[in-house]
KOLDO-124285 format. One record per atom (N, C-alpha, C, O): residue in three letters; x negated, y negated, z negated. Coordinates in pm, whole numbers, plus 50000, padded with zeros to 5 digits. Atoms other than C-alpha are relative to their C-alpha. Layout:
REM residues N
ALAXYZ;...
//
This chain:
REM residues 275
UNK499534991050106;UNK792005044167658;UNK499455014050026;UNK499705019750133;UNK500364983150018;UNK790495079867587;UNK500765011249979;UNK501445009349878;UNK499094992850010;UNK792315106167592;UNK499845011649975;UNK498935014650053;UNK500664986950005;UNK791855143667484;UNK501605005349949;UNK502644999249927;UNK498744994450035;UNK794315169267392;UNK499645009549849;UNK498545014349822;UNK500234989150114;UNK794845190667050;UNK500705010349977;UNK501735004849939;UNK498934991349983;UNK796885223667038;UNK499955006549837;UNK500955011549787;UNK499844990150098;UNK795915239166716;UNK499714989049830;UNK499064979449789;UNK499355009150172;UNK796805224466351;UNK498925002049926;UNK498694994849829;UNK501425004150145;UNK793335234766176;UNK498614993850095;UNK497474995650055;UNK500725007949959;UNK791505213366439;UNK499434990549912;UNK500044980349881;UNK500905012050091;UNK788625195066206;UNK500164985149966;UNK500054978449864;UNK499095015350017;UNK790025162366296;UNK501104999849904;UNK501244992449807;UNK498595006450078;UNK793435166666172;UNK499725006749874;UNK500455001349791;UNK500614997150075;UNK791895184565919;UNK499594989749888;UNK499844989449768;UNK500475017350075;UNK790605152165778;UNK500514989550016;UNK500164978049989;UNK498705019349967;UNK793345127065876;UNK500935006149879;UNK501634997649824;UNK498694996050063;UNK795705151265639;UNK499405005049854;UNK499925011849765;UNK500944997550157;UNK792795152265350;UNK499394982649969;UNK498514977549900;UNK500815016250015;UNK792055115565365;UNK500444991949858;UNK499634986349783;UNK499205010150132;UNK794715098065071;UNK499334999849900;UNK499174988849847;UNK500645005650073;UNK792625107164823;UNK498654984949987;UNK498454974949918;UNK501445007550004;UNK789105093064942;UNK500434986450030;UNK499564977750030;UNK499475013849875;UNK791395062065124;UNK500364990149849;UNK499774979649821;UNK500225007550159;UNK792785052064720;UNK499254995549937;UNK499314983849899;UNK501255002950047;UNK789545055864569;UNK499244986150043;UNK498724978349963;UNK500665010049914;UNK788185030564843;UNK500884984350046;UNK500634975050122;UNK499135009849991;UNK791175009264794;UNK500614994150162;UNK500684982350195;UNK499875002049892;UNK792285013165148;UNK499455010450114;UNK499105022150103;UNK500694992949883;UNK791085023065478;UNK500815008050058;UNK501955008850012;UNK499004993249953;UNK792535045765698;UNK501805007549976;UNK502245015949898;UNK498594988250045;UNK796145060065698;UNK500824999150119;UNK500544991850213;UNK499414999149933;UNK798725068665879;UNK501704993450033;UNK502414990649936;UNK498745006849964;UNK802025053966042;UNK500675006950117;UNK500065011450214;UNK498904989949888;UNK805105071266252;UNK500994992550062;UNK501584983749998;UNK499275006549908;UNK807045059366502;UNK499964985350073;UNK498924978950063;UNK500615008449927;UNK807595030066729;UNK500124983849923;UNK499604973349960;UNK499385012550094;UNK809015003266466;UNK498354997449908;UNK497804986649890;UNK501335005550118;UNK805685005066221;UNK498935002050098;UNK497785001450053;UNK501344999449911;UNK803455010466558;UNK500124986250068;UNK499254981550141;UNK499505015449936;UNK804904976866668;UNK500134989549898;UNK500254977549925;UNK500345008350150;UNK804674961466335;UNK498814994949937;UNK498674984949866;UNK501174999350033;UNK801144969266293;UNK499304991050130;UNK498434982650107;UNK500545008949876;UNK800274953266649;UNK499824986149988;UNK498794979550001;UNK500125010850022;UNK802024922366566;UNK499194995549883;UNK498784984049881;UNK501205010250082;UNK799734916866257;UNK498874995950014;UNK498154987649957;UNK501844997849976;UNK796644923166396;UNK499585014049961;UNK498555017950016;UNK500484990450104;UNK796194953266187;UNK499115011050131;UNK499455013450247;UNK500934992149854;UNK793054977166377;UNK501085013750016;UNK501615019149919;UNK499234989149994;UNK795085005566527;UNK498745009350056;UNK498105007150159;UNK501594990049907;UNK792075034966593;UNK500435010850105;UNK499825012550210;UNK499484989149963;UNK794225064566693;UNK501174999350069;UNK501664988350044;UNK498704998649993;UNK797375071066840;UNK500395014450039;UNK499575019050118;UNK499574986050035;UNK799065106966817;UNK501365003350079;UNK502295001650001;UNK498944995749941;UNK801885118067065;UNK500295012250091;UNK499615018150176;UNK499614988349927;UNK803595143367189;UNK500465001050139;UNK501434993650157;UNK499615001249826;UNK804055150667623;UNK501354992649980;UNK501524983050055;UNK498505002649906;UNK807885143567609;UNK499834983149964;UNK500294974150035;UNK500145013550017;UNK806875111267439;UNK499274989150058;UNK499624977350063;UNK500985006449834;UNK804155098867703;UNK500654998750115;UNK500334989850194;UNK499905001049877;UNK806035106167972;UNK501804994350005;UNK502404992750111;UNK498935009750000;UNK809425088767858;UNK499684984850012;UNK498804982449929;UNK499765014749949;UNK809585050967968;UNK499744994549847;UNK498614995949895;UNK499975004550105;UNK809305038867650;UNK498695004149892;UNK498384997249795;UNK501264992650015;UNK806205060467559;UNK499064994650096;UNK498024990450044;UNK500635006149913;UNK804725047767893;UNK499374984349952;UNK498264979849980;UNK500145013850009;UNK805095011367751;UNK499514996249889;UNK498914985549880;UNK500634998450127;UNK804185018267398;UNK498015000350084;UNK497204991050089;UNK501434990950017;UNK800685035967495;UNK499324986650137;UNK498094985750140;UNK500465008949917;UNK800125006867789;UNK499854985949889;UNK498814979649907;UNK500255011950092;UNK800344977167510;UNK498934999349942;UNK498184989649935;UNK501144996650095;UNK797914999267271;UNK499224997750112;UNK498594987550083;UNK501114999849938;UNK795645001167575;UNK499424984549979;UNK498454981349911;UNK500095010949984;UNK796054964167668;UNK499304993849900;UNK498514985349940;UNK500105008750119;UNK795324951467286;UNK498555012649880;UNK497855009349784;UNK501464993050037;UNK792514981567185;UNK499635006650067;UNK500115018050070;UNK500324994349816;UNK790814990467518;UNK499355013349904;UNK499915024249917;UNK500404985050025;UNK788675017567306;UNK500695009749883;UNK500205018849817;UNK499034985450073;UNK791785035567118;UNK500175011850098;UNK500255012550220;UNK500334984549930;UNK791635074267159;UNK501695003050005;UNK502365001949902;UNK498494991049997;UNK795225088767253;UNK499725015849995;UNK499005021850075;UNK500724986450016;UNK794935123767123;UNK501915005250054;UNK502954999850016;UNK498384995949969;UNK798335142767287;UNK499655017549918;UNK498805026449930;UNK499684989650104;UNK799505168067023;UNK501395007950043;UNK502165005350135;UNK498904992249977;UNK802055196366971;UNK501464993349912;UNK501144983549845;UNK498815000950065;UNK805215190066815;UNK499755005249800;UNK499855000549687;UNK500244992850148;UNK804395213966535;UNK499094993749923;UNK499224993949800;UNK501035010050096;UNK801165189866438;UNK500744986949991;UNK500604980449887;UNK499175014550036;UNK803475157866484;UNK500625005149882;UNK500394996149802;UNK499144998450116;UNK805515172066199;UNK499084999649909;UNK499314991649818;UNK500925001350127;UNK802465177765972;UNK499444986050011;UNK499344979149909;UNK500625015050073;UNK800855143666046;UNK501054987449967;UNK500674976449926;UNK498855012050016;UNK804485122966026;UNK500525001849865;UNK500554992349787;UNK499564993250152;UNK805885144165704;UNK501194993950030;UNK501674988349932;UNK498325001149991;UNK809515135765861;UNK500535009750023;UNK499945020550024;UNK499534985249949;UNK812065158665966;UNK500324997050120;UNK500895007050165;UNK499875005549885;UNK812475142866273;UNK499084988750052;UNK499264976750031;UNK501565011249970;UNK809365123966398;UNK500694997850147;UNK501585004150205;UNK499355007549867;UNK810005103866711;UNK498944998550119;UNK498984991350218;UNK501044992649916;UNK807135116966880;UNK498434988350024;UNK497524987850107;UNK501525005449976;UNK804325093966834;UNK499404993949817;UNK500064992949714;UNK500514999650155;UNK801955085766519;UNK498844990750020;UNK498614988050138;UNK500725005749985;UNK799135064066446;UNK499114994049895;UNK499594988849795;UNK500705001550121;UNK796055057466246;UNK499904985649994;UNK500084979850101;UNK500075015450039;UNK795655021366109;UNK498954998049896;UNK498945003549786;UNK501145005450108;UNK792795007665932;UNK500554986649919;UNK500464977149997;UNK499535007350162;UNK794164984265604;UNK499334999849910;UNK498685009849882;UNK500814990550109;UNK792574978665307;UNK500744989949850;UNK501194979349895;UNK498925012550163;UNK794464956464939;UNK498774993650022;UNK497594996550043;UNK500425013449991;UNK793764924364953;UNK499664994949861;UNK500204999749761;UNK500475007050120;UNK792064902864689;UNK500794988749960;UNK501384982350047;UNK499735012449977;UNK793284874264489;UNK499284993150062;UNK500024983350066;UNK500475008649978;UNK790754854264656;UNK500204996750155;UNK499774987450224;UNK499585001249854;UNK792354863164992;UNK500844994549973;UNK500704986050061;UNK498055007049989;UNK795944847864929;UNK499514986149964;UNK498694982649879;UNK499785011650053;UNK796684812664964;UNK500994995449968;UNK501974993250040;UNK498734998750063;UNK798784806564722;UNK501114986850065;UNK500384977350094;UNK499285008149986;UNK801874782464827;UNK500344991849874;UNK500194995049756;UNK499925007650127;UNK802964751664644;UNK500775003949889;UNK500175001649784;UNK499964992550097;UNK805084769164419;UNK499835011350012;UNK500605015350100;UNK500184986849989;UNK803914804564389;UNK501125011049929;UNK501825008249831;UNK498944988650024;UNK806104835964344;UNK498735014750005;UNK498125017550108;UNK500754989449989;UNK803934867964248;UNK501065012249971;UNK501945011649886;UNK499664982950054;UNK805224902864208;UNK499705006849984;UNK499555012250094;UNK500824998950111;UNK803644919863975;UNK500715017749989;UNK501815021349946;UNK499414977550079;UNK804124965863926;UNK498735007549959;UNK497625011249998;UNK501174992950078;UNK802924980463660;UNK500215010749972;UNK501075012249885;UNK499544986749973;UNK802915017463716;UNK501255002950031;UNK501915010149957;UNK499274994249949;UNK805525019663939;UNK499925012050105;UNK499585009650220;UNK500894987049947;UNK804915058764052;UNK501385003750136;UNK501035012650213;UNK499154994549904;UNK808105064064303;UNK499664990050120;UNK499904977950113;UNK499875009449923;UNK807105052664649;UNK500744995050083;UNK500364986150159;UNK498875007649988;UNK810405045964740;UNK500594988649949;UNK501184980050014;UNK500035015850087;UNK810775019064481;UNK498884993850020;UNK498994982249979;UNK501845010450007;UNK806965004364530;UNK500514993950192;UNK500464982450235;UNK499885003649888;UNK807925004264891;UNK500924993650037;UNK500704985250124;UNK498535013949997;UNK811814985664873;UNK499324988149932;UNK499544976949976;UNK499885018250006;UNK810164958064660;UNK499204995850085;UNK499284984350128;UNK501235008549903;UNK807184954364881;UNK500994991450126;UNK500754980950186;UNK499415006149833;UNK809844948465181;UNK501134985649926;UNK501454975249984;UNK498825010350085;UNK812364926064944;UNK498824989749947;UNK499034979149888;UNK501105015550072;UNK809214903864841;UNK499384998750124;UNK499014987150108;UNK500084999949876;UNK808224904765169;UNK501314985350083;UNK500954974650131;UNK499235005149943;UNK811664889865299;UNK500554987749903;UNK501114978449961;UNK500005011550024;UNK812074865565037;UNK498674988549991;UNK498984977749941;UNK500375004049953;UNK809024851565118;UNK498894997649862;UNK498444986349844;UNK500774998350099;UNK806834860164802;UNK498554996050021;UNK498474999250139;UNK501765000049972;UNK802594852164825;UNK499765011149992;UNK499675014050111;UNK500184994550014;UNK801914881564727;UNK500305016049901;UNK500985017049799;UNK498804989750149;UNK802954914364523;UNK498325009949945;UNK497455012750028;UNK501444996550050;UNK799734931164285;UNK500695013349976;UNK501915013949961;UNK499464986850035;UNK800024969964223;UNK498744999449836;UNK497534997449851;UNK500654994050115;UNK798574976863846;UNK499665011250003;UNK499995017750102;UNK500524986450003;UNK796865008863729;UNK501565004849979;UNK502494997749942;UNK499264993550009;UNK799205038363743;UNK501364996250142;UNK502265003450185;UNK498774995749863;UNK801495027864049;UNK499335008050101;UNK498235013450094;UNK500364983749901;UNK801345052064345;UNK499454986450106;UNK499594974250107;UNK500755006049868;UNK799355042564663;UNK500714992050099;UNK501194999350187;UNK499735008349877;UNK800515016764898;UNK500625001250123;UNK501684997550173;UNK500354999549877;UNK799375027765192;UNK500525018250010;UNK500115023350114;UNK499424984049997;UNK800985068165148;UNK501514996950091;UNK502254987250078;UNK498725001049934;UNK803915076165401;UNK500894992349975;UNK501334981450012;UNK498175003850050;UNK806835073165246;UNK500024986049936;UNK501144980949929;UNK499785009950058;UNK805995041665074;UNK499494987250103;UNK499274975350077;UNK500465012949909;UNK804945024465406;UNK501135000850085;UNK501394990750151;UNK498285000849958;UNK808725037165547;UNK500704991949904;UNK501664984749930;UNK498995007850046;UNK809865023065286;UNK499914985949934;UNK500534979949846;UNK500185015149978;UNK808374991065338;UNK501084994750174;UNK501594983850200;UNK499555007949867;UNK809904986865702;UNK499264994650058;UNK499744986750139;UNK500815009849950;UNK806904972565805;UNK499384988549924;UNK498394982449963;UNK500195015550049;UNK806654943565586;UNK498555002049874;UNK498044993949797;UNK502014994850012;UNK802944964365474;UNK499354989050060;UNK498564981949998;UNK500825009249890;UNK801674942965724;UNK499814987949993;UNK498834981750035;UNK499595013949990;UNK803194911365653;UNK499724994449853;UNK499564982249862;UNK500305003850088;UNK802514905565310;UNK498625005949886;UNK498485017949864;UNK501334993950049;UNK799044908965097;UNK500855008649862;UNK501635005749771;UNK500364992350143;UNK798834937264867;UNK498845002949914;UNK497735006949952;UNK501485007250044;UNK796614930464609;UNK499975019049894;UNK501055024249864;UNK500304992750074;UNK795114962664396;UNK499184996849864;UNK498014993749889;UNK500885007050145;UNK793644952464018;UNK500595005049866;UNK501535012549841;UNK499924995350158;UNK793614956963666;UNK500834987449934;UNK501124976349978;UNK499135012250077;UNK795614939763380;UNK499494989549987;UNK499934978650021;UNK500865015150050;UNK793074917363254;UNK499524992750118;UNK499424980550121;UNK500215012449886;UNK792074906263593;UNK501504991750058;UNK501444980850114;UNK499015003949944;UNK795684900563683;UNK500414987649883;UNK500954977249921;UNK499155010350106;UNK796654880163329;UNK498444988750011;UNK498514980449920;UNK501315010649993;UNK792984857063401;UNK500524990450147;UNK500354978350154;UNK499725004649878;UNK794444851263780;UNK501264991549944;UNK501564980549991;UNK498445008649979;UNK797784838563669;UNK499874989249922;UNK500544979149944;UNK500465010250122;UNK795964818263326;UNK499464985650120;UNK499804973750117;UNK501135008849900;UNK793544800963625;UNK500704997150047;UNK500434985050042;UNK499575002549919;UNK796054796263841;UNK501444991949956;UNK502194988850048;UNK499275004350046;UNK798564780963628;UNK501615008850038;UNK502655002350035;UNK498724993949992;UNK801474806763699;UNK500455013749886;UNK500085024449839;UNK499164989350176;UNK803734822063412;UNK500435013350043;UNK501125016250141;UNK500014988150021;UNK803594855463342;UNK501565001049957;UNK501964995349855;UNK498384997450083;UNK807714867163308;UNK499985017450042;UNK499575022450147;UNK499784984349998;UNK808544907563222;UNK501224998750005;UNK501964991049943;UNK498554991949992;UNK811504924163331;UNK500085007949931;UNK499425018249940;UNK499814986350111;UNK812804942863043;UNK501605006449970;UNK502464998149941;UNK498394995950015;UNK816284962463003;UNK500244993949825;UNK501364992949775;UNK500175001450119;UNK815174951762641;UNK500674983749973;UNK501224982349864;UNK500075012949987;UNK815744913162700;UNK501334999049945;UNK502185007849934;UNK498675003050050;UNK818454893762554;UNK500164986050053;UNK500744977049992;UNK499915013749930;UNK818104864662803;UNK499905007150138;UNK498985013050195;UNK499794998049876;UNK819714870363103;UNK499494993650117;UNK499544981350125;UNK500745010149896;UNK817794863163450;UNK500764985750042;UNK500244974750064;UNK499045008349969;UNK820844844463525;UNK499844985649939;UNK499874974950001;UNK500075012350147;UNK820454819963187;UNK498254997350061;UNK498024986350111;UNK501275006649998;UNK816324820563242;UNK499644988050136;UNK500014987850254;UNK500345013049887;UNK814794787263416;UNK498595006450069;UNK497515009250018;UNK501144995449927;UNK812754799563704;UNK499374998550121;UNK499095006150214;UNK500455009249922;UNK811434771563866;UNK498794998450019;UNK498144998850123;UNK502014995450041;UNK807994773263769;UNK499265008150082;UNK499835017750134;UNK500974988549930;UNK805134790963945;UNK500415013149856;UNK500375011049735;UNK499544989050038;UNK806324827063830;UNK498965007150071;UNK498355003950173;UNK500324985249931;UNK804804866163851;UNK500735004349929;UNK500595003949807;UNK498634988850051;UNK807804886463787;UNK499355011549985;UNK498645016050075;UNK500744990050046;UNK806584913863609;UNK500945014649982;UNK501695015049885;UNK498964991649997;UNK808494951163704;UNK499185010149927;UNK498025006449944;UNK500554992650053;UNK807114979363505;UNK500255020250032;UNK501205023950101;UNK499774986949936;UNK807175017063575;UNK501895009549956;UNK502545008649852;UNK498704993050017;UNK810585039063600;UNK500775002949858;UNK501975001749832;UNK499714990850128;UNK810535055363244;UNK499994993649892;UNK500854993749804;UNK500455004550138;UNK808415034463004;UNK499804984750046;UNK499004978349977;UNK500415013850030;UNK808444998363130;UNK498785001150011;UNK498055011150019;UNK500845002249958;UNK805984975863180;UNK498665003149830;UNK498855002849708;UNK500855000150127;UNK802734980962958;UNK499904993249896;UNK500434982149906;UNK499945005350094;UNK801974972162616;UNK498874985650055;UNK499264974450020;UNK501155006549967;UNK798774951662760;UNK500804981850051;UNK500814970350005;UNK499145012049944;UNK801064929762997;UNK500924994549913;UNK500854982249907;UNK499365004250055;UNK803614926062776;UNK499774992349921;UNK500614983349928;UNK500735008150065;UNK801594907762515;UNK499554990250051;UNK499524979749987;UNK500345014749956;UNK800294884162747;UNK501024994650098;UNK500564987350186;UNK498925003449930;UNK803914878062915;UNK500254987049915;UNK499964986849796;UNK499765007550079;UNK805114843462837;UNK501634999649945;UNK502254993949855;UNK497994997750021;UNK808994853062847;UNK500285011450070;UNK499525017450147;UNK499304981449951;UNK811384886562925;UNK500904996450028;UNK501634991449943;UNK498175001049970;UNK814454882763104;UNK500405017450058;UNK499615025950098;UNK498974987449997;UNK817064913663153;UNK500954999450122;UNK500924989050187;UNK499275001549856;UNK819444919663451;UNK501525005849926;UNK501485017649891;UNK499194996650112;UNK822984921863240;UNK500845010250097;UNK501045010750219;UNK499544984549943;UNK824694956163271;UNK501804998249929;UNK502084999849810;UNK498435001149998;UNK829034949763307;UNK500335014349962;UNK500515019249851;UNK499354983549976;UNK830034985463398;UNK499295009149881;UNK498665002549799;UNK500234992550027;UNK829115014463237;UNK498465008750047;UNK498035019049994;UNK501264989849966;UNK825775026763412;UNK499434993949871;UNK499884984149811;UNK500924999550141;UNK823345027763114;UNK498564988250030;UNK497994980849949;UNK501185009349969;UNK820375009663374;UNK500174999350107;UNK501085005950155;UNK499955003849855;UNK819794996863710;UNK498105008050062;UNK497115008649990;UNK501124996349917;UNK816865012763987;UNK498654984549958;UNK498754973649901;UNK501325008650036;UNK813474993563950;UNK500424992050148;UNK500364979850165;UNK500155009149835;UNK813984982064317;UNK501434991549976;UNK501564980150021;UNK499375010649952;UNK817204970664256;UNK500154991049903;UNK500784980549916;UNK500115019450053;UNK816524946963980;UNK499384994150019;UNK499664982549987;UNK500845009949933;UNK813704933464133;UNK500184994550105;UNK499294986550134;UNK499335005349913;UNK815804924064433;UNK500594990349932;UNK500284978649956;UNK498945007950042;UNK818734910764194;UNK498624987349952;UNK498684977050019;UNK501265009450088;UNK815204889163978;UNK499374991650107;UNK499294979650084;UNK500335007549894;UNK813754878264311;UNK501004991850055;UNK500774979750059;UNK498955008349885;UNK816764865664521;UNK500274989949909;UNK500614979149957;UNK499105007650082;UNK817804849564161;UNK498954984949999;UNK499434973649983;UNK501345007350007;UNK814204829464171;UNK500214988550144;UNK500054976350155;UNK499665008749885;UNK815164819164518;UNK501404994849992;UNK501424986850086;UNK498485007150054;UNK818764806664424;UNK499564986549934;UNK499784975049972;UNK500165013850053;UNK817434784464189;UNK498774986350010;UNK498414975849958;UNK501545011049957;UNK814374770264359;UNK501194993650141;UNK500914984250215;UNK499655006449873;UNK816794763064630;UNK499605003650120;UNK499684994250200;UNK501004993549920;UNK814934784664881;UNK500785008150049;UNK500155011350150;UNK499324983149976;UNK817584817164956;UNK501214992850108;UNK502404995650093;UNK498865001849928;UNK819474799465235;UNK499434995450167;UNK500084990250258;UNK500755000249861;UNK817114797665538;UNK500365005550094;UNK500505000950208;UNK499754985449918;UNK817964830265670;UNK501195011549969;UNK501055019549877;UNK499024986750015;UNK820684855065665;UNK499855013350065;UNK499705013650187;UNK500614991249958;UNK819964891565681;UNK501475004050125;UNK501385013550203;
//
């Protein structure tokens, strides 16, 4: 392992680790960043290339820092350990409490032609979903029910950006994210024999009532305006998530939890594991 030190925050490097998101989207991938020891131990177990790793003294020289930075050695003999200040851990983690180590990861969205699909398939399907707090709960909830894959449409937010790889938990790693357009996505599901279904607050067939046994891509659409006119036209059915109480609507993440788990209920599938 290599090792160098960095003290000052407009060092050229970090300079370009903290200007990268655009060029990394564009390129559908590639570098980014990850904080702490839960998504640096997440990324190990997939394989995923780890290039960098970013920590601060008190975090090297705690026991637990020792054993972290001895694994990375063990599993990428030529990762660089760059030891940073505190004040640059905060700019490259964007927490308010970083846990003193950071790390670059090379990723890049996966193709349909990478996924193999299972005998019945389960897709999950967002079409401009822009909060990556919601892009990042369903990724981890399609993730844990055990989805093939989940596709981001034009207009959702990046993937691979902080906050939406915290708020995967890790499960970035574990399940393909595919990047594409409508028409390639409604040709993949035609070819592949799996039904196109939209989630709509609009629906008047409750997920509950719909039969959703079938190879499915549950289709979630963005915060404000739903899913597109494009998709919607080539959807073969709309189910709704029925609203008892008084709230007016439910979070995007959490009806695509309630729409998923309901998929695994009735395939018979949602009783393997208890969280």
């Amino acid at each position: 392992m290599k090792h160098i030190r960095i003290t000052s925050p407009s060092n050229p490097h970090l300079k370009e680790l903290l200007s990268s998101a655009r060029r990394r989207a564009k390129n559908k991938g590639g570098d980014f960043m990850i904080e702490g020891t839960h998504l640096i131990e997440m990324a190990m177990a997939s394989g995923a290339v780890i290039k960098e790793v970013f920590a601060i003294p008190a975090f090297m020289e705690r026991p637990e820092g020792k054993k972290m930075l001895s694994l990375l050695d063990d599993r990428y003999p030529d990762i660089r350990c760059v030891e940073i200040t505190d004040r640059i851990l905060s700019r490259l983690a964007e927490t308010e409490t970083p846990q003193g180590v950071a790390a670059t990861v090379y990723l890049k969205y996966s193709r349909f032609d990478d996924i193999n699909l299972s005998a019945n398939p389960l897709l999950i399907v967002l079409d401009g979903i822009q909060d990556p707090g919601n892009l990042g709960t369903i990724i981890r909830t399609s993730d844990a029910a055990g989805a093939d894959a989940v596709a981001l449409l034009p207009g959702s937010c990046d993937a691979f950006i902080q906050k939406s790889i915290r708020s995967t938990s890790g499960s970035i790693f574990n399940i393909p994210v595919i990047q594409c357009g409508r028409e390639e996505l409604l040709a993949f599901l035609k070819k592949s024999g799996i039904r196109p279904l939209v989630a709509s607050s609009e629906s008047v067939t409750s997920v509950f009532e719909a039969d959703l046994k079938a190879p499915l891509a549950l289709i979630f659409g963005n915060e404000a305006h739903g899913v597109s006119r494009p998709v919607r036209d080539g959807a073969d059915f709309f189910i709704g998530v029925p609203l008892i109480g008084k709230a007016e609507s439910l979070n995007v993440a959490s009806a695509a939890a309630i729409c998923i788990y309901e998929t695994l209920r009735q395939r018979g599938t949602g009783n393997k594991k208890s969280s």
